[in-house]
C-alpha positions as CSV (number, residue, x, y, z in Angstrom):
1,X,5.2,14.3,256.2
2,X,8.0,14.7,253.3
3,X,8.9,18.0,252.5
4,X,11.0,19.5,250.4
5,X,13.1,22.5,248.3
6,X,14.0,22.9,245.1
7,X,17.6,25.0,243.9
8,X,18.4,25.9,240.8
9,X,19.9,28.6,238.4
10,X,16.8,30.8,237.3
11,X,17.0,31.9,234.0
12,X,17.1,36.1,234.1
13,X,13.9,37.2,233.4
14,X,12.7,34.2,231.3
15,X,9.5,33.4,232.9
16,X,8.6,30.6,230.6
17,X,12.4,28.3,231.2
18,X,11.9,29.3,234.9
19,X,8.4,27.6,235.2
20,X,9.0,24.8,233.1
21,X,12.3,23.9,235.8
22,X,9.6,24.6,238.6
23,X,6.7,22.3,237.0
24,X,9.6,19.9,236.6
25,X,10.7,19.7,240.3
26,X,7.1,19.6,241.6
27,X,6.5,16.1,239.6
28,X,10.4,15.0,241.5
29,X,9.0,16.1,244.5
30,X,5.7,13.8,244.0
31,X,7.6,11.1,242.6
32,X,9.4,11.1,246.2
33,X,7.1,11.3,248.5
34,X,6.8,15.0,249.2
35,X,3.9,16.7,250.3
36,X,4.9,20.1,249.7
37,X,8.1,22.0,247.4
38,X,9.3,25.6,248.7
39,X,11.7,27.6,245.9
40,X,13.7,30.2,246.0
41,X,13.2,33.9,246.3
42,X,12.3,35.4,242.9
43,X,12.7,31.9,241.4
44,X,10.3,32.9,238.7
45,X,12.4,35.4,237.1
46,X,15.7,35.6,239.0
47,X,16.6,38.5,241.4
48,X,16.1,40.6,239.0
49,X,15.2,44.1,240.8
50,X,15.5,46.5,237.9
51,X,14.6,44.6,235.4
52,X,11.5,44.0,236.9
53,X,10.9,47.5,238.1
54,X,11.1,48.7,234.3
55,X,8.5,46.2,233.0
56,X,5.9,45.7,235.7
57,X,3.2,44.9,233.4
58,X,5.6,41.9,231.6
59,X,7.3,40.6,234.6
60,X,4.9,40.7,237.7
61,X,2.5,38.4,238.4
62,X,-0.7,37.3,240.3
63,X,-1.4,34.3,241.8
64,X,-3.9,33.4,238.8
65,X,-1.2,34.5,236.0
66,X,-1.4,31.8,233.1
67,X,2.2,31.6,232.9
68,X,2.2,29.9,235.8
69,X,-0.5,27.2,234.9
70,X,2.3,24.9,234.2
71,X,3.1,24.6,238.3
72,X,-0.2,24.2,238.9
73,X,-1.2,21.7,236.8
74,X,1.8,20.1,238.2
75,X,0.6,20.3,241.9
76,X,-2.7,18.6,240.3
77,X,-1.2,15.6,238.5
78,X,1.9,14.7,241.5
79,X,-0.7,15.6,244.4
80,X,1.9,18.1,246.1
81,X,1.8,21.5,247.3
82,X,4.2,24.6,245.9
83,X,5.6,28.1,247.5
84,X,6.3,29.4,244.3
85,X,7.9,33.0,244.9
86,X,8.1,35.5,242.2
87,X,7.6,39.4,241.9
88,X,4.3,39.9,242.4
89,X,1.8,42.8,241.8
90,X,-0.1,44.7,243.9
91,X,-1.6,48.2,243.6
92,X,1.4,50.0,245.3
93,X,4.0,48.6,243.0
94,X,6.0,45.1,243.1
95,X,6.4,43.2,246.1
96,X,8.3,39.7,246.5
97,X,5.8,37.1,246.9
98,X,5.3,33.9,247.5
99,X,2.0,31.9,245.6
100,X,0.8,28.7,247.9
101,X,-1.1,26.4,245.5
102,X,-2.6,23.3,247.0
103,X,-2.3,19.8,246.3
104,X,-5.2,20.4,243.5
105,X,-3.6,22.6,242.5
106,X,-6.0,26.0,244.1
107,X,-4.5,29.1,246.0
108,X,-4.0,28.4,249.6
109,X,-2.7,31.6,250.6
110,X,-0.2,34.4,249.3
111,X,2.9,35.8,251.7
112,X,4.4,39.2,250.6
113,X,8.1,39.7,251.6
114,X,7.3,42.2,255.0
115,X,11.0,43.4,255.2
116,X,12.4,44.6,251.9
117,X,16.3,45.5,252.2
118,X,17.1,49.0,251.4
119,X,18.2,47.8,247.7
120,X,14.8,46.2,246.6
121,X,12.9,49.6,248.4
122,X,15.2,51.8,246.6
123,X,14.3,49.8,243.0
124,X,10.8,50.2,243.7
125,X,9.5,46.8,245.7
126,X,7.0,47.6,248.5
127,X,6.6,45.9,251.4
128,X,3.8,43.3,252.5
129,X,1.9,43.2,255.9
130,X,0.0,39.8,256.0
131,X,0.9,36.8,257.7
132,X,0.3,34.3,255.1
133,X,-0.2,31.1,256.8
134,X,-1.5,27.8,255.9
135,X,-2.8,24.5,256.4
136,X,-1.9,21.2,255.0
137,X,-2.6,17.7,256.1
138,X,-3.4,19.8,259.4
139,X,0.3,20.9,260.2
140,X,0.4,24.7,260.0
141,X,3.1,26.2,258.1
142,X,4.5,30.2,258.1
143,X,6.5,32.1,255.9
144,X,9.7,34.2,256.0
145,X,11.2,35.7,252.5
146,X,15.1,35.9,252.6
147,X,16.0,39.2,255.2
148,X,12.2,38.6,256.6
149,X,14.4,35.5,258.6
150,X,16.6,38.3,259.9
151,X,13.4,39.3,262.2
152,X,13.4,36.6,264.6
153,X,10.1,37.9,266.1
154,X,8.3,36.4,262.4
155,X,9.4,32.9,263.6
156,X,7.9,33.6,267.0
157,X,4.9,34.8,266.0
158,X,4.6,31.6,263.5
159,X,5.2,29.2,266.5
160,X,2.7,31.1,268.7
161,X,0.0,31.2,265.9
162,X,0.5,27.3,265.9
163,X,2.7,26.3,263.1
164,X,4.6,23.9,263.0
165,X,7.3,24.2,260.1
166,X,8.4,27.5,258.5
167,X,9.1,28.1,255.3
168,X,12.1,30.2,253.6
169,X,12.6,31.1,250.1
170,X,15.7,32.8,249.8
171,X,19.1,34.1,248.4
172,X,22.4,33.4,250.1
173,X,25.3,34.0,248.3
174,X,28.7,32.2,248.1
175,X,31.3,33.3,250.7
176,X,29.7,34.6,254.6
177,X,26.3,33.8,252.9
178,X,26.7,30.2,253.4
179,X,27.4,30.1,257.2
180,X,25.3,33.3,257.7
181,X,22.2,30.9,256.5
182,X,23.4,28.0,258.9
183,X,23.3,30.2,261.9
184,X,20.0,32.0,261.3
185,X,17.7,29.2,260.4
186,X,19.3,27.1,263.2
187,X,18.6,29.7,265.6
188,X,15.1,29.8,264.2
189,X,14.1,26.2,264.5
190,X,16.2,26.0,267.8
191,X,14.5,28.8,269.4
192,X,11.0,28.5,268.2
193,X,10.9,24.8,268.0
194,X,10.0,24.8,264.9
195,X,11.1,23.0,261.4
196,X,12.5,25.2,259.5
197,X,12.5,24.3,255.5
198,X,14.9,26.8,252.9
199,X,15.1,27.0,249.4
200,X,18.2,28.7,248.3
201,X,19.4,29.9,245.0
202,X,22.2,27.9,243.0
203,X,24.1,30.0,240.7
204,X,24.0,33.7,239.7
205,X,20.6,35.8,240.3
206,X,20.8,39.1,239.7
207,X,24.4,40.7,241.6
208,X,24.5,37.7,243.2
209,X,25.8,34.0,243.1
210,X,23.6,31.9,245.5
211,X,25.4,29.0,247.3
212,X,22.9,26.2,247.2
213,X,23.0,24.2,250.4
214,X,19.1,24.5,250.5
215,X,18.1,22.4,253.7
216,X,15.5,21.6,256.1
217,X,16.5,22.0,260.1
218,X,14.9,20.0,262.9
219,X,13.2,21.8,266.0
220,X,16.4,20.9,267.8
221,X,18.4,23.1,265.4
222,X,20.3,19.6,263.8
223,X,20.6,19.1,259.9
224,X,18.1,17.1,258.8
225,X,19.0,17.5,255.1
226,X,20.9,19.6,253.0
227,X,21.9,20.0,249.4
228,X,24.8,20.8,247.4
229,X,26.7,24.1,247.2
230,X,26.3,23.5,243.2
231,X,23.5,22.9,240.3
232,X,19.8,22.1,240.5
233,X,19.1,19.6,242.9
234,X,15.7,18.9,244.8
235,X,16.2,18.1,248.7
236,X,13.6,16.2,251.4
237,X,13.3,15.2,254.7
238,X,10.5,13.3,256.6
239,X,9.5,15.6,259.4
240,X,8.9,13.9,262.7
241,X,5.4,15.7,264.2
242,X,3.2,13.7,266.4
């Protein structure tokens, strides 16, 4: 199995330019071989807490939002699965979501970030409590959302529920964030034997200025690709699972 993650600079808040780069990266990603393309955290909008936070109703989403038929119909036409994340809505205010659609392009399952930092509680983002796993081509996958891979006991619980590769979309700035992300998710594929997959931010988001170097770690903890620490650029690796 190919998988693979998808960096790039999100537009702030412009929903339309951010799914059109998305779309765009799912039909790359069919076009080589992947099975499945993982994006960044609030790759939708950009980490945009506040702005999000004072327009709910324009700026959240569902997983069945319209917007986001472009992605889907994407995942359709290329045959390849997305983790699109993007503020999503629920009842008790945003949360920080990622949308699995299949290979044809349905819902396979929803993961809401379960550990919020202080900053996104204090703008308002609630936190989520499900596990969201899924299947595809019968390897399991699991989820962690940015700080969530701070928790190693998420990883563990993904390896003892069965899966097989874990999935990050994130934000890592430039600066300690780049060799803060190396340790973590090598820790996490090391420890859990696991394959760890992270999409990163490239550019500014929000306060921040992501470093790139999305990747995907082996369950020996080794590098089995990584991008650039600059501009939109789509990353895969075979994953070895028999």
């Amino acid at each position: 199995m190919i998988i693979a993650a998808a960096q790039f600079t999100a537009r702030p808040c412009d929903i339309g330019a951010n799914v059109a780069t998305m779309a765009a990266f799912v039909t790359e990603a069919g076009e080589r071989g992947a099975a499945l393309v993982a994006f960044a955290e609030l790759a939708v909008t950009g980490y945009e807490l506040e702005a999000v936070v004072a327009d709910p109703d324009g700026l959240t989403l569902g997983p069945g939002d319209p917007r986001l038929d472009p992605i889907r119909e994407a995942c359709r036409a290329a045959g390849v699965a997305a983790v699109v994340n993007c503020p999503g809505r629920t009842a008790a205010g945003p949360a920080i979501s990622s949308f699995v659609y299949g290979p044809d392009g349905a819902l396979l399952t929803r993961y809401d970030k379960v550990h919020v930092t202080d900053a996104e509680r204090a703008a308002g983002f609630v936190p989520g409590t499900g596990k969201g796993r899924f299947t595809l081509d019968g390897t399991g996958f699991g989820h962690v959302i940015c700080y969530d891979a701070h928790f190693p006991e998420l990883a563990a619980s993904a390896a003892a529920d069965g899966c097989r590769v874990l999935v990050a979309s994130s934000l890592y700035g430039r600066g300690s964030g780049a060799q803060e992300r190396m340790t973590i998710f090598r820790a996490l594929a090391e420890d859990n034997g696991l394959h760890v997959l992270l999409a990163n931010h490239s550019g500014p988001s929000g306060p921040y200025d992501g470093c790139g170097l999305s990747a995907v770690w082996a369950p020996d903890g080794s590098v089995l690709a990584e991008a650039s620490d600059t501009g939109a650029e789509l990353v895969t690796a075979e994953l070895t699972l028999g």
